[in-house]
C-alpha positions as CSV (number, residue, x, y, z in Angstrom):
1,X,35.9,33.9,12.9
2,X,35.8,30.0,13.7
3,X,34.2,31.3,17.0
4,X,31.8,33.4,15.6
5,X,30.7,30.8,12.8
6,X,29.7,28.0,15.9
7,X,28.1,30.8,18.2
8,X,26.0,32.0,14.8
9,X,25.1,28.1,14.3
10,X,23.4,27.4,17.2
11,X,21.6,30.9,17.5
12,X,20.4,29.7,13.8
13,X,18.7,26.6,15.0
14,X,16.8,28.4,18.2
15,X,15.8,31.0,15.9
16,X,14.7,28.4,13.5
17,X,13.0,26.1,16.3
18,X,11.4,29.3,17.7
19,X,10.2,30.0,14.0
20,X,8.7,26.6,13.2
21,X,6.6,26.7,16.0
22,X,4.8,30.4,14.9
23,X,4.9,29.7,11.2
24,X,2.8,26.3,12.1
25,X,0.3,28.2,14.1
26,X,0.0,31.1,11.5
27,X,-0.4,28.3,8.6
28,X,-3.0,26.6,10.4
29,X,-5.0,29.3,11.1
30,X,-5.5,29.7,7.6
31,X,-5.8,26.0,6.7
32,X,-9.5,26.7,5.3
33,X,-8.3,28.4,2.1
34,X,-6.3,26.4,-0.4
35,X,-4.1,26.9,-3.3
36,X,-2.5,30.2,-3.7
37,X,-4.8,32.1,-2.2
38,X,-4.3,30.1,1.0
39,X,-0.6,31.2,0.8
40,X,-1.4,34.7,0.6
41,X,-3.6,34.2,4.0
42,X,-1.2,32.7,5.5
43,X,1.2,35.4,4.9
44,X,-0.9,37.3,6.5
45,X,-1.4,36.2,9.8
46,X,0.6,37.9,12.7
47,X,2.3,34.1,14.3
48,X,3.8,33.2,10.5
49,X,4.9,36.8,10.3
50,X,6.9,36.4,13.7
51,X,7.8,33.1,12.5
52,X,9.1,34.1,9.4
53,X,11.3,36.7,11.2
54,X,12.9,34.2,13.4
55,X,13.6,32.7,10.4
56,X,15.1,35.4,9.1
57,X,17.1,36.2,11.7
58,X,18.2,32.5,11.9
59,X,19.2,32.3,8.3
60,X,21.6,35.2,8.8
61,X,23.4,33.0,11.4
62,X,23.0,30.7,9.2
63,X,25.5,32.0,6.3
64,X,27.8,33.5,9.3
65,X,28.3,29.6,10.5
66,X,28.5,28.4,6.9
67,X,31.6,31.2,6.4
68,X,34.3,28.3,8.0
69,X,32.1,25.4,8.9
70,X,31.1,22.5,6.8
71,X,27.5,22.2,5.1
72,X,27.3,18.6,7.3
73,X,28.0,20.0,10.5
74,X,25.8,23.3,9.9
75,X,22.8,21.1,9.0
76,X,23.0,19.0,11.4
77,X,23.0,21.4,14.2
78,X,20.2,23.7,12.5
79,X,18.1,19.9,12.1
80,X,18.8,20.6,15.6
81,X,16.0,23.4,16.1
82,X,13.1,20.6,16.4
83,X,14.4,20.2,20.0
84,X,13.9,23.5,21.2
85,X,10.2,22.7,19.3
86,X,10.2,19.4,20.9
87,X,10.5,21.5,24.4
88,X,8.4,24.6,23.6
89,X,6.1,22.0,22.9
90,X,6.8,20.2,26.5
91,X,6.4,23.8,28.1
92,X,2.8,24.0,26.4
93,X,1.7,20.9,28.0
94,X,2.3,18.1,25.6
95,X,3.9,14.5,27.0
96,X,7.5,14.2,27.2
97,X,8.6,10.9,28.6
98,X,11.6,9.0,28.9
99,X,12.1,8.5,24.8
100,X,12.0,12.2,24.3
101,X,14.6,12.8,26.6
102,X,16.8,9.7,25.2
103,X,16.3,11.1,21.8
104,X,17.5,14.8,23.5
105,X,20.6,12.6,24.5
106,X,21.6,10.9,21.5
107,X,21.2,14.0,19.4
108,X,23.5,15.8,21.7
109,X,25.6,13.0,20.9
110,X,25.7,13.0,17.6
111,X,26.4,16.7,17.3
112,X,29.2,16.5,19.9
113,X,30.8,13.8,17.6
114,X,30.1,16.1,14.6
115,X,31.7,18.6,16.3
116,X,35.0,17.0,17.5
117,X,35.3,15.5,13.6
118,X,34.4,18.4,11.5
119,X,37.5,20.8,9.8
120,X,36.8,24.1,9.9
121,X,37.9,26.2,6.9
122,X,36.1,28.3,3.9
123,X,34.5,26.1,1.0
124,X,36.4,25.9,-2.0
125,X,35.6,28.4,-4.7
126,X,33.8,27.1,-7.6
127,X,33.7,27.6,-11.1
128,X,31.4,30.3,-12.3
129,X,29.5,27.3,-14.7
130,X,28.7,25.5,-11.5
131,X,27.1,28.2,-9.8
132,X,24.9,29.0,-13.1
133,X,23.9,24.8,-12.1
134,X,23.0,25.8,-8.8
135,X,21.3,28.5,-9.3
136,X,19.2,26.5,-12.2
137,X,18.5,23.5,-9.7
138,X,15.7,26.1,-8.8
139,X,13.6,24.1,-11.3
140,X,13.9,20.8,-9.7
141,X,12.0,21.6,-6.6
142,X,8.9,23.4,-8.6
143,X,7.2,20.3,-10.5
144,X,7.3,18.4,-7.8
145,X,5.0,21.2,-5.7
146,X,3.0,21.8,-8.5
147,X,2.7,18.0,-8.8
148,X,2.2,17.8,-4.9
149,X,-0.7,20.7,-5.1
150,X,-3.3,18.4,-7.1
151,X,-3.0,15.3,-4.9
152,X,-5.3,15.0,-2.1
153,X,-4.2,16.4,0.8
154,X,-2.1,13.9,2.8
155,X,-0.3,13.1,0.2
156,X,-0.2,16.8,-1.3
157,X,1.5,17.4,2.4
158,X,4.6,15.0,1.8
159,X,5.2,16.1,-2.1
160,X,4.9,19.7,-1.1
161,X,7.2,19.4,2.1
162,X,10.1,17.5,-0.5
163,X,9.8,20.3,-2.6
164,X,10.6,22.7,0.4
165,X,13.0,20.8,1.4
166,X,15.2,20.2,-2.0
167,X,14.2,24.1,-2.3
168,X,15.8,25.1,0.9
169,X,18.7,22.3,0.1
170,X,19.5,24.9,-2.6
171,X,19.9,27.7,-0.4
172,X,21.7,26.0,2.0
173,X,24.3,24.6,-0.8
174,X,24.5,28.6,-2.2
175,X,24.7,29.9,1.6
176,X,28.4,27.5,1.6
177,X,29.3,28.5,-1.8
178,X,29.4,32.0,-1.0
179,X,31.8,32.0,1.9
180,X,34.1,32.2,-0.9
181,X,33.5,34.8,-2.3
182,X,35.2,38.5,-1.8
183,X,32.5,41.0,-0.6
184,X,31.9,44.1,-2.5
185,X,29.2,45.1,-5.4
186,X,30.0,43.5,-8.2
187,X,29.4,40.2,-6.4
188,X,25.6,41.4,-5.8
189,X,25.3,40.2,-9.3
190,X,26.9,36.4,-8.3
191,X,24.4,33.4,-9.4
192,X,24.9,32.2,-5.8
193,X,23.4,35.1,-4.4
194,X,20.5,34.8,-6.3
195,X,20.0,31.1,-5.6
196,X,19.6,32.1,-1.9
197,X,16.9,34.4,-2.9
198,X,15.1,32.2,-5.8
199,X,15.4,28.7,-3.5
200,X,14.2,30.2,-0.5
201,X,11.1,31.7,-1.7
202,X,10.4,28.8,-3.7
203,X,11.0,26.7,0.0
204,X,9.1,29.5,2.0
205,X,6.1,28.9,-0.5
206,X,5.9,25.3,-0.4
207,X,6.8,24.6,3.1
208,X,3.9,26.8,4.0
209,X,1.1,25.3,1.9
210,X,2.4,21.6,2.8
211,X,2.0,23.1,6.7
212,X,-1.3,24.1,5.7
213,X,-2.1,20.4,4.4
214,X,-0.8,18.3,6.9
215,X,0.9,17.4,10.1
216,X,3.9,19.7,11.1
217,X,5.7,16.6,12.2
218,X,5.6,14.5,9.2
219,X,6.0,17.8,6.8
220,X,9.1,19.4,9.0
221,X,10.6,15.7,9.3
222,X,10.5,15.2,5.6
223,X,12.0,19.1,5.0
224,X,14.6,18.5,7.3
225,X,16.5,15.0,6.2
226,X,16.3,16.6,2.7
227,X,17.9,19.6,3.7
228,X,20.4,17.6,5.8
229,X,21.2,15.2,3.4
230,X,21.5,16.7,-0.2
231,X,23.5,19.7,1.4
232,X,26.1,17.7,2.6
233,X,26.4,15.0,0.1
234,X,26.9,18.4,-2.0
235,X,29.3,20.1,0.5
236,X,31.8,17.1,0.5
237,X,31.7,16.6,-3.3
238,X,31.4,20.5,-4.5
239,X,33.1,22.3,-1.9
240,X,35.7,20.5,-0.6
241,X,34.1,20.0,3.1
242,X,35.9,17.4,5.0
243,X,36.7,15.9,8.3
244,X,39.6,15.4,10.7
245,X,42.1,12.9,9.3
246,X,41.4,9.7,10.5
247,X,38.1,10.7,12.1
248,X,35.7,9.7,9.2
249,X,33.9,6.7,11.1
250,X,32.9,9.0,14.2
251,X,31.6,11.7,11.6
252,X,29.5,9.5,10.1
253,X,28.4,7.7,13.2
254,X,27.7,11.4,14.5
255,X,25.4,12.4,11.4
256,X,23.6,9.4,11.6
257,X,22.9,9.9,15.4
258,X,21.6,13.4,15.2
259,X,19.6,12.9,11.9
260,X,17.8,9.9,13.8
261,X,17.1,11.8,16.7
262,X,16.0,14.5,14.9
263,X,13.3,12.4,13.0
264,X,12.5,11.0,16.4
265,X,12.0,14.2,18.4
266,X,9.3,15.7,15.3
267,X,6.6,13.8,17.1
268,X,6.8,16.8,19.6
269,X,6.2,18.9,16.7
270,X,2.5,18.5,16.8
């Protein structure tokens, strides 16, 4: 299962690099049309279809990895998917010089020291009031987009992207919380579950109007440190998601590596 969980992260963060790059295209094919109605255009368009599908795909990888690895290690490896972006965007033409590749390096880096530190085991089963909390967190990420859709639109970019990004923060945080739980039917009903599904369509609205608004580097780099950071400030305070004994200084050191590298690498994103 250990196996399974770091095969399924890394096939999460190509499918989510793969699916950045088609949901951008799709949302800025429809950048003409704003508000709401620009969201249902977008929806439309056949590159953010594909993209949403890869992102699909990847999120189901996603909970596999999250079944017995913790939410600090799986982040930071799915923050990961901007370097497959960062290439498909080298492929397509765009300049990749010698600070691309350093950032490549010390993101590689950072997740081998993530990986070396990192315990794998389930999360620790929460109480059933805490999962009501995290399933009502879902109204932390909705003023701020409704704030962030009456600014003008740089600005409206950045508030909408932090409201994707504490919005998929929630999913993420569920996603952990529920490798828990026993599977069966009664636990279709579990607050957790429904997080996942309130959070990310929250997230998968405002993450496509803030692409729609403004640059997919500064929009996917503000998405990703939030869904990097809260997650796993979470993960180790909620969940019980810890590191090797001993090992905490080469964690950190690892996390801060790959989410700098990470932020470095979006200016491929373009």
């Amino acid at each position: 299962m250990v196996l399974l969980s770091w095969v399924a992260a890394f096939v999460a963060c190509f499918g989510y690099g793969i699916g950045s790059v088609l949901q951008s295209i799709g949302a800025r094919r429809a950048a003409q049309v704003a508000g709401l109605s620009g969201v249902a255009l977008i929806l439309v368009q056949p590159p953010y279809l594909l993209g949403l599908a890869a992102d699909m795909f990847a999120f189901a990888a996603n909970v596999v990895a999250l079944q017995r690895l913790p939410l600090f290690l799986v982040q930071s490896v799915v923050s990961a998917s901007v370097a497959v972006t960062a290439v498909i965007a080298a492929l397509r033409g765009a300049r990749f010089g010698w600070r691309g590749w350093t950032s490549l390096a010390v993101l590689g880096l950072g997740l081998v020291l993530l990986c070396m530190t990192a315990d794998s085991e389930s999360a620790v089963r929460v109480s059933m009031a805490s999962e009501w909390v995290i399933l009502a967190s879902a109204v932390l990420p909705v003023p701020v987009g409704l704030v962030g859709l009456r600014l003008p639109q740089r600005s409206s970019a950045l508030v909408l992207a932090c409201a994707a990004g504490l919005a998929f923060a929630g999913v993420a945080v569920a996603s952990r919380g529920i490798s828990g739980l026993a599977i069966g039917w009664p636990e279709l009903a579990d607050p957790l579950l429904w997080t996942i599904l309130v959070h990310g369509a929250i997230g998968t609205a405002f993450f496509a109007l803030a692409l729609q608004r403004g640059a997919v580097t500064s929009v996917t780099a503000i998405t990703f440190v939030i869904e990097i950071i809260v997650p796993s400030i979470v993960g180790l305070a909620l969940f019980g998601d810890t590191v090797d004994p001993g090992q905490g200084g080469l964690a950190l050191a690892g996390f801060l590596l790959a989410v700098g590298s990470t932020v470095s690498l979006l200016r491929f994103a373009e």
